[in-house]
Backbone as CSV, one residue per row, in Angstrom:
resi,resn,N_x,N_y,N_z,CA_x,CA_y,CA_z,C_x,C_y,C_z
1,UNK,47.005,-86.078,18.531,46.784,-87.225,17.675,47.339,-86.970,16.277
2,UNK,46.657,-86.053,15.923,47.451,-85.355,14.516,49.172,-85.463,13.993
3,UNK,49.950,-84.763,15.398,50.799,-85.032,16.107,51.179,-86.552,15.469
4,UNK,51.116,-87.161,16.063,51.355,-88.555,16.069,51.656,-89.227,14.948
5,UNK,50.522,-88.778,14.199,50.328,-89.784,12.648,51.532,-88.957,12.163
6,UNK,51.859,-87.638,12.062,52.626,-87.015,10.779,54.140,-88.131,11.514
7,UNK,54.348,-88.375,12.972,55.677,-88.496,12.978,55.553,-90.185,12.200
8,UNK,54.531,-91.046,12.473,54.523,-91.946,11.805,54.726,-91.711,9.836
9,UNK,53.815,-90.991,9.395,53.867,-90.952,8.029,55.519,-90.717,7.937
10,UNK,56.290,-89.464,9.249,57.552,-89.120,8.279,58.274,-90.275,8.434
11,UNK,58.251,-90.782,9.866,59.078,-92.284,10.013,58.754,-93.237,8.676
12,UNK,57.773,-93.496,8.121,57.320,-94.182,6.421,58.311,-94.019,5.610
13,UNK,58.471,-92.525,5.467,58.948,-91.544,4.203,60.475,-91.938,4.584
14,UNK,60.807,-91.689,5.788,62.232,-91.623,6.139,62.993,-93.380,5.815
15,UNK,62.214,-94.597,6.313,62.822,-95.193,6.206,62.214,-96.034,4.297
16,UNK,61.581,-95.239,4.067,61.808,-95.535,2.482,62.880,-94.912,1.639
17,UNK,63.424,-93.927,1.740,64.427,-93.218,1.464,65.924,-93.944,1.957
18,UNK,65.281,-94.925,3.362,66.914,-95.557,3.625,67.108,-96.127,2.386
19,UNK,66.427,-96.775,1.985,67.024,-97.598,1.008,66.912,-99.408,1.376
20,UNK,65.894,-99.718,2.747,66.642,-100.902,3.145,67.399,-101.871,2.060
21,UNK,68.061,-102.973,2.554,68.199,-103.827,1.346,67.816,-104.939,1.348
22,UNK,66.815,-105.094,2.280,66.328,-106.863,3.355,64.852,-106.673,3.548
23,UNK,64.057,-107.602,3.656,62.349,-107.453,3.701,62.604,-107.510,5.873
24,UNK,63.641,-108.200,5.902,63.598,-108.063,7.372,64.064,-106.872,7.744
25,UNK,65.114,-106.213,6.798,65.365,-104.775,7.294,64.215,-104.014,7.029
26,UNK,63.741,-103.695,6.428,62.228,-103.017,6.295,61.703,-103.571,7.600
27,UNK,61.090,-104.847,8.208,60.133,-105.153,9.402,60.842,-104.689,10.272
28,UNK,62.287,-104.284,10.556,63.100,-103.684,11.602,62.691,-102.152,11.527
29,UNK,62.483,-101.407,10.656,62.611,-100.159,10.358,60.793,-100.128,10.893
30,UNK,60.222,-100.868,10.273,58.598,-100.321,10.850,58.583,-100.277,12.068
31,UNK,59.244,-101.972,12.617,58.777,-101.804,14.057,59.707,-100.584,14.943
32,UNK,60.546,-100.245,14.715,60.839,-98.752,15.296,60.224,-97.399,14.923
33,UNK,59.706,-97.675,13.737,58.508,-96.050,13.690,57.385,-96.394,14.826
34,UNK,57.020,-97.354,14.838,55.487,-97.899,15.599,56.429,-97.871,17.117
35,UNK,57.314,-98.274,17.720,58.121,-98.056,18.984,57.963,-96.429,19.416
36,UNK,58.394,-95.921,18.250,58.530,-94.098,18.759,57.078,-93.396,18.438
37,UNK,56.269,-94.268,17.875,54.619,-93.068,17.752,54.354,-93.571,19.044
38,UNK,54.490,-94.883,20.100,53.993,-95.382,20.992,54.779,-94.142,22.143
39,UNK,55.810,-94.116,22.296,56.508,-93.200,23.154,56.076,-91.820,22.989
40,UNK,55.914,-91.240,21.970,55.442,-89.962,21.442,53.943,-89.692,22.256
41,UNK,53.134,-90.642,21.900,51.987,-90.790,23.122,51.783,-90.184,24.381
C-alpha cells in the first residue's frame, strides 16, 4: 500500500515538473498517474 501512494505522490511531482500548458493537459496527466497506481495494485 505504502508502495502505491509513493508511485502516486511521484507521478504528482513528475507531472508538475512537466510543465503542462492546458488544465486539460493536467486532467490527462492525473488520469494516467491514477491508471498506473490501479495496475501497480
Amino acid at each position: 500500500m505504502r508502495q502505491t501512494i509513493a508511485f502516486v505522490i511521484a507521478g504528482f511531482l513528475l507531472s508538475g515538473l512537466a510543465a503542462c500548458n492546458t488544465v486539460q493537459g493536467v486532467g490527462r496527466d492525473i488520469e494516467s498517474v491514477g491508471r498506473a497506481g490501479d495496475r501497480a495494485m
